[in-house]
TORMI-295954 format. One record per residue: x, y, z of N, C-alpha, C in turn. Coordinates in steps of 0.05 Angstrom, whole numbers, padded with zeros to 5 digits, always signed. Layout:
// TORMI-295954
XYZXYZXYZ
...
END
This chain:
// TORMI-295954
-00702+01632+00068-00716+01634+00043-00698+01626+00019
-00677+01636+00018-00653+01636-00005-00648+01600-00005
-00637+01592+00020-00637+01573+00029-00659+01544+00011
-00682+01548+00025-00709+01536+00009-00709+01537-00023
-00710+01563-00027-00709+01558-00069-00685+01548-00075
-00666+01547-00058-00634+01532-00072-00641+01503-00069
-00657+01488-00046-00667+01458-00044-00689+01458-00069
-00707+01478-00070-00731+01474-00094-00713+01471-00116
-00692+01485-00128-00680+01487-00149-00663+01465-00153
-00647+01443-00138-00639+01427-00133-00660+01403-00137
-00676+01400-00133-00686+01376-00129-00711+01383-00154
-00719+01396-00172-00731+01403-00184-00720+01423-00219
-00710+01431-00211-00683+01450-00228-00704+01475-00242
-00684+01503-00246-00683+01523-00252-00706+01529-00261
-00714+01518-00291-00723+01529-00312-00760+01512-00298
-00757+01494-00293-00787+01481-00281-00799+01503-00255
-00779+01516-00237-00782+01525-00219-00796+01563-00233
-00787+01561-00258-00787+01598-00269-00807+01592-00283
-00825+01566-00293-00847+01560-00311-00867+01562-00290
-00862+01545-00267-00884+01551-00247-00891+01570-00233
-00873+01595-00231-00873+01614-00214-00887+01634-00239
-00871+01635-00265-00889+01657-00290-00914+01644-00290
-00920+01622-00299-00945+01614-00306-00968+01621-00277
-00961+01617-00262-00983+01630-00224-00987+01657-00232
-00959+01667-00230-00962+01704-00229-00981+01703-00254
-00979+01692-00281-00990+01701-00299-01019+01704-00299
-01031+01685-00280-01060+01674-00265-01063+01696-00249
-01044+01710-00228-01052+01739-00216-01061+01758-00234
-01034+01759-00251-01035+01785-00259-01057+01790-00272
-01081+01769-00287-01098+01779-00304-01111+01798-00291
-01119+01801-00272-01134+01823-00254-01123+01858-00272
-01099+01854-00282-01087+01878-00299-01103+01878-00322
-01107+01863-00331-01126+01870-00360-01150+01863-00362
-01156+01850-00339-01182+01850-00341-01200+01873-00325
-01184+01885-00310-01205+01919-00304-01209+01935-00327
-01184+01927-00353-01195+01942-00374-01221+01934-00384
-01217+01909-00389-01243+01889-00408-01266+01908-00387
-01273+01910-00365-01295+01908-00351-01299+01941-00364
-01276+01968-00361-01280+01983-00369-01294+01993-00401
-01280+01975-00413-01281+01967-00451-01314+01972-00449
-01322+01948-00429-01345+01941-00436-01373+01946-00424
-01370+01969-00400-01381+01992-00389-01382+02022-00402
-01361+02021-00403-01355+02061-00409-01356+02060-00440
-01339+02045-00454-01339+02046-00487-01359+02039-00495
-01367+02012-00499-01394+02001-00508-01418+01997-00495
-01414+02013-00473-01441+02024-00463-01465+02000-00460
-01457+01978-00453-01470+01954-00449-01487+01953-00431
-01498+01955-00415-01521+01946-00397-01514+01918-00382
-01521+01923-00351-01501+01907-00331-01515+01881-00343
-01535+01867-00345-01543+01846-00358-01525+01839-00383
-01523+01860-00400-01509+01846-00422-01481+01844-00414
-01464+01860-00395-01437+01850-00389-01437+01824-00376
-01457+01823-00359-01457+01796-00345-01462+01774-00370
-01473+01778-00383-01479+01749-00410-01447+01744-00415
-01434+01768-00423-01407+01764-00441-01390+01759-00426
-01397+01759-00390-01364+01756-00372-01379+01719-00371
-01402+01721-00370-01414+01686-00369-01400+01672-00383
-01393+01678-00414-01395+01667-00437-01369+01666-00440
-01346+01688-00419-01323+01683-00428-01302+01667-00406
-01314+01666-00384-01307+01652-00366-01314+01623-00362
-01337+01610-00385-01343+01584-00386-01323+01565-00385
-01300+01574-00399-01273+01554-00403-01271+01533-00377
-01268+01562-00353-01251+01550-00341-01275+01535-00319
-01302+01526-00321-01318+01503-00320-01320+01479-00326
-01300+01480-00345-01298+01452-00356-01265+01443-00357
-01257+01453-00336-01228+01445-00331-01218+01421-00330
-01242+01395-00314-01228+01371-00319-01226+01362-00346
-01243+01364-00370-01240+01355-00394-01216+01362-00405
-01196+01387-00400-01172+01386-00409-01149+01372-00396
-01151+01364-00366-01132+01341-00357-01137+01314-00380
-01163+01318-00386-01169+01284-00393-01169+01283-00427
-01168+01307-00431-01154+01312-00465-01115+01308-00468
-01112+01321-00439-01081+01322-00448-01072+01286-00438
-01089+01274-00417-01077+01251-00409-01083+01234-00430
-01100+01232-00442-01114+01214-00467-01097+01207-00486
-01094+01240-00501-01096+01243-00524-01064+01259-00530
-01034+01239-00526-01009+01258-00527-01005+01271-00557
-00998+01280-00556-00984+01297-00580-00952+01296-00584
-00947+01269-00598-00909+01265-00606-00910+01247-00582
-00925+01238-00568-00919+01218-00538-00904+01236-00518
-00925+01260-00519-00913+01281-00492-00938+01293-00492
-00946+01287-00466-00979+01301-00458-00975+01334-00438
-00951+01337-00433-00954+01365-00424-00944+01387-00440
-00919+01386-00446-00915+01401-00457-00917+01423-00486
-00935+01401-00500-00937+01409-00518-00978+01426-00511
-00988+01408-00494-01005+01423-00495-01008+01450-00466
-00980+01454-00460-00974+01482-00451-00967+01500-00470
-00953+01491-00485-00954+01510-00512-00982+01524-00529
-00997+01496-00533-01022+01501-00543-01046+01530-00527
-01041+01521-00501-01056+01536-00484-01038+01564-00484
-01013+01567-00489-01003+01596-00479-01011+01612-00505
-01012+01599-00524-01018+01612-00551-01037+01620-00553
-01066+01600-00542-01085+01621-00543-01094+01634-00524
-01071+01641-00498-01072+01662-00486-01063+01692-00496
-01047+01682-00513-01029+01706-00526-01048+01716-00549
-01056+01705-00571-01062+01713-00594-01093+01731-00587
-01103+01726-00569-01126+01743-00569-01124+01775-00562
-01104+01774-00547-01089+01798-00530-01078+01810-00551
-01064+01803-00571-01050+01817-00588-01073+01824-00606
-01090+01807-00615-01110+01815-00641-01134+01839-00634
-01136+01840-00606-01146+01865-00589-01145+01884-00593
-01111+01885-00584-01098+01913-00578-01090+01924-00612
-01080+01904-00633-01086+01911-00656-01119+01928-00674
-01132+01906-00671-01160+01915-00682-01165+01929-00664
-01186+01956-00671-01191+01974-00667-01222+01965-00661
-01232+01945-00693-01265+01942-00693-01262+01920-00679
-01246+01904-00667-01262+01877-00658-01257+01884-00628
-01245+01903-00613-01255+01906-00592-01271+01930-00587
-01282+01938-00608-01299+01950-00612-01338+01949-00613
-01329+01913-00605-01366+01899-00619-01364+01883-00597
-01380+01884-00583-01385+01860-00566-01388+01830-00572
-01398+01817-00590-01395+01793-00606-01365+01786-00612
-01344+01797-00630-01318+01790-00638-01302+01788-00602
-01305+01811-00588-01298+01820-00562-01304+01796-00547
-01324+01786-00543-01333+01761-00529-01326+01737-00540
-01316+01731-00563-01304+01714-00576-01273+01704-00575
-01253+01730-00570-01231+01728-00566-01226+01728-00533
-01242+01740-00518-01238+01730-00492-01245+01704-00478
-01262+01687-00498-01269+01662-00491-01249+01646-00500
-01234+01648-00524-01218+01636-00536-01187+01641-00505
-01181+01666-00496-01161+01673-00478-01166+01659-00455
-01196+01645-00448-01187+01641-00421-01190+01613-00422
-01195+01600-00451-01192+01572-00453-01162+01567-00454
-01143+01580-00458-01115+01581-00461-01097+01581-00430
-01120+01603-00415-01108+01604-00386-01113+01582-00366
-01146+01570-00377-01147+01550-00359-01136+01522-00361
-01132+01520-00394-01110+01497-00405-01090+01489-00391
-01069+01527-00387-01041+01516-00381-01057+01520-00346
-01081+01524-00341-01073+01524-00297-01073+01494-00298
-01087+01477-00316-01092+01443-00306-01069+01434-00319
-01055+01435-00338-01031+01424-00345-00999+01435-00324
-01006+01454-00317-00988+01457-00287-00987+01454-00279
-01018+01435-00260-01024+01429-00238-01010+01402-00239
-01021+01397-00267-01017+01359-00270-00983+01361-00272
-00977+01376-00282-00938+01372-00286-00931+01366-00254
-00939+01390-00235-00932+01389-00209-00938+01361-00195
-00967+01357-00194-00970+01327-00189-00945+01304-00196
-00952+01313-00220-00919+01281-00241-00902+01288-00224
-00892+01310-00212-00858+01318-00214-00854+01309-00179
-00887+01310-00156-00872+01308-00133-00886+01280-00124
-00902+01266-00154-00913+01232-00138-00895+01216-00136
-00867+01206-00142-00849+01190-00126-00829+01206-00123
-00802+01210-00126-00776+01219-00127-00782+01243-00113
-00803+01260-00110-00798+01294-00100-00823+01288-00083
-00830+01271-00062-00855+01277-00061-00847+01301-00025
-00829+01294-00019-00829+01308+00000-00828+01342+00002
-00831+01355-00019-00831+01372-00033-00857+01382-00044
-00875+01369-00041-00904+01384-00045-00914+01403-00040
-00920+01398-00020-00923+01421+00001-00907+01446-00008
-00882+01443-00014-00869+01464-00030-00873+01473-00042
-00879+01467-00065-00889+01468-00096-00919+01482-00094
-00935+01477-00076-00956+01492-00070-00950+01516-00062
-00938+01527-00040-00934+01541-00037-00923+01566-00043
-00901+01552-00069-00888+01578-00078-00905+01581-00103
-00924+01572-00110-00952+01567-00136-00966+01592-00122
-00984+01580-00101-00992+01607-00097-00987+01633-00085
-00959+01628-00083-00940+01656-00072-00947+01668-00091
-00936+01656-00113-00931+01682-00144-00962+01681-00145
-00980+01670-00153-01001+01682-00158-01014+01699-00132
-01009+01698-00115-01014+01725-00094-00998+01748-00099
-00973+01738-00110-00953+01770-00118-00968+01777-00144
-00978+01758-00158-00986+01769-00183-01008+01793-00186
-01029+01770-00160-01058+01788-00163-01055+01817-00147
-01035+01819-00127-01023+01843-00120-01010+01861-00133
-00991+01852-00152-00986+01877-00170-01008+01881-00199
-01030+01863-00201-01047+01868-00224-01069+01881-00213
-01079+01881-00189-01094+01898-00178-01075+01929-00171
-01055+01931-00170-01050+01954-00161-01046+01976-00190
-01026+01958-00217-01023+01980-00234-01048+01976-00253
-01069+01952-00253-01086+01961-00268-01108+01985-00270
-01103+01993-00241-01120+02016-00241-01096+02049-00256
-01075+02040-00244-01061+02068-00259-01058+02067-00282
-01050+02035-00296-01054+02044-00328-01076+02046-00343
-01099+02046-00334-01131+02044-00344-01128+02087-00340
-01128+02099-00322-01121+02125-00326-01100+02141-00341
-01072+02119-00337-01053+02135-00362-01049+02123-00379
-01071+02108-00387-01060+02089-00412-01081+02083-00434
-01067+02084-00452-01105+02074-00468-01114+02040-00477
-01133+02031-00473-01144+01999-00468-01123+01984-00492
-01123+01992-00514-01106+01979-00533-01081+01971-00525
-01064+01986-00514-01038+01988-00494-01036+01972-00466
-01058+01969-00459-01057+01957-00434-01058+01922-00452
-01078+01913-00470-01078+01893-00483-01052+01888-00484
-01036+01901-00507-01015+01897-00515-00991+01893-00491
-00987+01907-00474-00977+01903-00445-00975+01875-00437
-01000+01873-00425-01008+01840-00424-00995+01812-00446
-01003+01815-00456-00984+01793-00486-00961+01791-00477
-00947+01803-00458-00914+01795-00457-00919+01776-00432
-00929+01777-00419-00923+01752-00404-00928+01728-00410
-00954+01724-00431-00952+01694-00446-00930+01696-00474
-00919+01711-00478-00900+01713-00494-00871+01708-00489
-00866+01712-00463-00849+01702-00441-00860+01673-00436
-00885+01665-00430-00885+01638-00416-00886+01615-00444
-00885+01621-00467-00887+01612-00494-00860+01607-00494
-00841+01627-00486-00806+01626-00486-00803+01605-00472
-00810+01606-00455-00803+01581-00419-00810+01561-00427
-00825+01547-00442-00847+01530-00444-00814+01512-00458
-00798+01519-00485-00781+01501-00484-00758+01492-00467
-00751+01512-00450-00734+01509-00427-00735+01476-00409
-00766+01472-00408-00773+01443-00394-00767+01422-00410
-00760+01410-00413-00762+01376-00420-00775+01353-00408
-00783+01337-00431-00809+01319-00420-00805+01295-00434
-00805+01277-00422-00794+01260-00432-00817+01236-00457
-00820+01217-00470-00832+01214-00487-00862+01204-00475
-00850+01188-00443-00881+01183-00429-00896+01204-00412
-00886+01225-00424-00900+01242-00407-00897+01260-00383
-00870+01250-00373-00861+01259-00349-00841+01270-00346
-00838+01303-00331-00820+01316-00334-00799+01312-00328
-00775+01313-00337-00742+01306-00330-00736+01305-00312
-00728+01300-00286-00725+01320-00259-00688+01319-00257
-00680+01336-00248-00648+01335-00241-00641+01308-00228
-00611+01309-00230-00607+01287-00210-00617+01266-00204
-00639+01252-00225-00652+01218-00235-00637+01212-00252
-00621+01196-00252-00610+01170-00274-00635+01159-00287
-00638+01145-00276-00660+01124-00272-00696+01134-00264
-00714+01144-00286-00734+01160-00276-00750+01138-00262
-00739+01106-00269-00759+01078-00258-00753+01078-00234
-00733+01089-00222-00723+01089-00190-00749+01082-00180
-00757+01070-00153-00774+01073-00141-00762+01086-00111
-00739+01099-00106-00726+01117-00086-00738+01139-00091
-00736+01154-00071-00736+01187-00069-00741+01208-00047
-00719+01230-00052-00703+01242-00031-00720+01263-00020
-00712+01266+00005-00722+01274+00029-00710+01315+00017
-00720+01331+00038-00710+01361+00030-00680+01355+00038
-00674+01341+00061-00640+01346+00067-00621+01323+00050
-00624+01324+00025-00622+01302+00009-00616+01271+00014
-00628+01260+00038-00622+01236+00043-00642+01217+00020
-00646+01192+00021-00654+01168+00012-00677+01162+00034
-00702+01161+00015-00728+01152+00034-00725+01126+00026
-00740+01111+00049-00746+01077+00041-00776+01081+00005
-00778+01065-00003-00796+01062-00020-00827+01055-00009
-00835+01069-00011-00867+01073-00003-00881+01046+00001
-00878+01029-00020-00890+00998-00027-00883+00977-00001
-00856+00995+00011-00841+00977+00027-00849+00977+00058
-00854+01008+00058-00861+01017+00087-00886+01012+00090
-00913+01001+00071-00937+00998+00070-00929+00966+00083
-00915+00959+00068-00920+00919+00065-00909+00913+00100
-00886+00937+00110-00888+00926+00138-00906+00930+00155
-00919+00941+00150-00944+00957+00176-00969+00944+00165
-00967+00929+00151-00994+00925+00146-01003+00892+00150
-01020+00879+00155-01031+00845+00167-01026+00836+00132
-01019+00815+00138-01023+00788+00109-01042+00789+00092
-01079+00802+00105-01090+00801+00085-01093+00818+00061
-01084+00853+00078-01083+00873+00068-01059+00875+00041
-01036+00857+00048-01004+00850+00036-01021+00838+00006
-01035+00816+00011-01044+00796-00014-01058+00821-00024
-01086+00840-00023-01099+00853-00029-01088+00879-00047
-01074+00889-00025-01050+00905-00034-01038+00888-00067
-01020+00868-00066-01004+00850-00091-01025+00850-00110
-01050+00841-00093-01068+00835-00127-01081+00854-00150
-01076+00881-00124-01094+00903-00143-01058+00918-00157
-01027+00918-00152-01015+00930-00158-01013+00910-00189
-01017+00880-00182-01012+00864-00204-01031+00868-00221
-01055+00878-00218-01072+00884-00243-01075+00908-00254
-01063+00924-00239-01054+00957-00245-01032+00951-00263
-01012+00935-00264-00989+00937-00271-00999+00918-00295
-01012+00903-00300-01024+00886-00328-01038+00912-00348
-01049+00928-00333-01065+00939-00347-01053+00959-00363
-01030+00969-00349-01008+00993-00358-00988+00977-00377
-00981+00949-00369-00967+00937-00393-00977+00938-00418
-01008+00923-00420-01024+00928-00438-01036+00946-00457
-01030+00971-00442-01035+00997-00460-01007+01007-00469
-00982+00999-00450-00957+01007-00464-00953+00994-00490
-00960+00965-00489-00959+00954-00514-00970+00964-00538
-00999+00969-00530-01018+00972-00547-01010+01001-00571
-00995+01017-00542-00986+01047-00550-00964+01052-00571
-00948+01018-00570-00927+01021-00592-00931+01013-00616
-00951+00993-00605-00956+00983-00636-00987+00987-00657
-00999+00999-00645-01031+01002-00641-01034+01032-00664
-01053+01031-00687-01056+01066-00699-01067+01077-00676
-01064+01106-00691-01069+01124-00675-01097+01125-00659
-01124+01123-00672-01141+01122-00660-01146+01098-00638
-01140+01084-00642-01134+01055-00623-01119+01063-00600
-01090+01084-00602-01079+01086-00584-01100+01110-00560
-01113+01123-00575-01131+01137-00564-01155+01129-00544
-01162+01111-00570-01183+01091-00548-01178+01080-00523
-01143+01064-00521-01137+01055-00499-01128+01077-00479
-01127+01096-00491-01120+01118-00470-01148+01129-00449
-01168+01141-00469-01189+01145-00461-01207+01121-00437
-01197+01094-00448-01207+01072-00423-01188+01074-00403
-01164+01079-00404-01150+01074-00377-01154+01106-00373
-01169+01123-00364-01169+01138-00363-01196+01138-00355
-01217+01118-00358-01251+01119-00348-01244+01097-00329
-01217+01076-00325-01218+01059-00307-01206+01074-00282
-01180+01097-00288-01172+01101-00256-01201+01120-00251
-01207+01127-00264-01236+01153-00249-01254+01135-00230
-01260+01113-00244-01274+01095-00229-01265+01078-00206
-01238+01073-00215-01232+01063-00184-01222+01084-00165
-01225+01110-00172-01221+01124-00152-01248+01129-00136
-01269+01138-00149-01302+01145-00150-01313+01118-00128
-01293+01091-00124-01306+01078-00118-01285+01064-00093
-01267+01093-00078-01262+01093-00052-01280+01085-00035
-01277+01082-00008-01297+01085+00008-01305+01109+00018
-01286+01129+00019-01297+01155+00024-01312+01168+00009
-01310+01168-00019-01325+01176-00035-01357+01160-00038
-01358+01141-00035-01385+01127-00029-01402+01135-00007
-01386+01140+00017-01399+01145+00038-01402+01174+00035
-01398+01191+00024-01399+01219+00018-01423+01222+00003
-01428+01213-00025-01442+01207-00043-01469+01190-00035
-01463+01175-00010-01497+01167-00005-01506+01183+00018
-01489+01195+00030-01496+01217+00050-01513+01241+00027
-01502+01253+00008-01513+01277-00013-01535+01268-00022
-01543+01243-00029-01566+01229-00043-01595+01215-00018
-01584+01223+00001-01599+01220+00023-01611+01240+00037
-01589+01262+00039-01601+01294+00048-01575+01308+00029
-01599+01313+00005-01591+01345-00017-01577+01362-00006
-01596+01376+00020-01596+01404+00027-01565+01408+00040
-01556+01383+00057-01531+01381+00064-01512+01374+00056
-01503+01367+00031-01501+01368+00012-01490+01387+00004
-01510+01402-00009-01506+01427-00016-01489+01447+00000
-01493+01453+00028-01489+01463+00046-01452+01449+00048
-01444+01434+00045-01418+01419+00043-01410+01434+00017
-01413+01430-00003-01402+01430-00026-01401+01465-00027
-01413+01477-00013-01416+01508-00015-01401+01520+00014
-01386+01497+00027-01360+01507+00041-01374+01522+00070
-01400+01513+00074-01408+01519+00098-01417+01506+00117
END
């Protein structure tokens, strides 16, 4: 075990490794303050299970619309850094609702203000889960990729330690504690992950630092027992027939026109312009992904029989 986080910490470094592990647990732990909310809004305000259900609807909407914040932060950088800064954005308004809670007395006192700051909290939580996700993505698609699998794993470790210790003391501090306190409680871990958030470095295109890269253009990258993998492009081009090789060259050469093209555009282009080109290279990879073959044959299978379909997409 000791062993493993000293290769994660190595090939990934310290402070990336303590952002991903607080930020998971912090995804557990809500289970800690949110048995209060459920209490708040049963026992105090005497709500009617209908009306709790409108306000847990209304406050959990955020995290429904989770791809639109990958495609806000990939779009649209802030200083020419698309993660970091909108991890910050998102821990803040995890934090500020939690504090203005446990402060005000009347606004978690009304169900309207109450349902307002918890919708605002969990647009903050679901912010930083897709900007984590996407950092992790950046950090193991060339140079770390052997390491994924890793990175998953110790992701949802902490958030299993999390939801384990937020299920266990939220019930004892909901009895020795009063709801304001438990709020206030809560706020330190995005107050902590607000701390961590400068610890990472990101570089101006977007992509986190990683240890031990000179060169982030390398197209190398190391294995867990730190050897030198061949380059991906390379091991495709031998195993694969002549036609697949040309097919392969023509679509990397127009991928690679297209990213020149927006790099350009990105230096010299105003701001809304740089936006625009972001937002199109950003409706072109969706589409050439959408327009796999698996995904087609999936997609005329659903549009042919609904019911199975349905029955797929609902994991049965």
């Amino acid at each position: 075990m000791i062993k493993w986080l000293k290769q994660l910490q190595a090939a990934f470094g310290a402070s990336f490794l303590w952002l991903i592990c607080l930020i998971y647990f912090t995804q557990g732990f809500r289970s800690f303050v949110w048995t209060a909310v459920s209490y708040q809004l049963k026992d105090r305000l005497k709500l009617s299970p209908s009306a709790s259900q409108l306000v847990f609807s209304v406050a959990f909407f955020p995290w429904s619309i989770k791809p639109f914040y990958g495609i806000l932060s990939d779009c649209i950088p802030i200083r020419g850094r698309k993660r970091i800064p909108y991890l910050v954005i998102a821990t803040i308004l995890s934090l500020f609702p939690w504090l203005v809670l446990g402060m005000k007395t009347s606004l978690r006192s009304t169900s309207g203000p109450l349902m307002v700051f918890l919708t605002a909290q969990n647009i903050g939580s679901a912010m930083a889960d897709v900007v984590i996700d996407a950092m992790i993505a950046e950090a193991v698609r060339f140079e770390r990729a052997a390491f994924a699998g890793d990175l998953q794993s110790i992701s949802w470790l902490s958030m299993a330690f999390g939801g384990i210790c937020g299920s266990l003391l939220g019930g004892y501090a909901l009895i020795n504690s009063q709801i304001h306190t438990i709020f206030l409680l809560f706020s330190v871990l995005p107050s902590i992950q607000l701390l961590s958030c400068t610890l990472v470095k990101e570089d101006s295109s977007g992509t986190k630092i990683l240890p031990g890269l000179a060169n982030p253009e390398s197209s190398e990258r190391v294995d867990r027992n730190g050897s030198i993998l061949a380059d991906i492009s390379t091991v495709k081009k031998s195993n694969f027939g002549t036609s697949r090789r040309k097919k392969g060259r023509k679509s990397s050469n127009k991928r690679a026109f297209v990213q020149s093209r927006s790099s350009s555009l990105t230096k010299d282009s105003p701001l809304v312009s740089r936006w625009y080109q972001s937002l199109k290279s950003a409706v072109y990879s969706l589409r050439r992904a959408f327009m796999q073959p698996v995904i087609l044959r999936l997609s005329s299978c659903i549009w042919r029989h609904p019911f199975w379909g349905v029955h797929v997409l609902l994991g049965g």
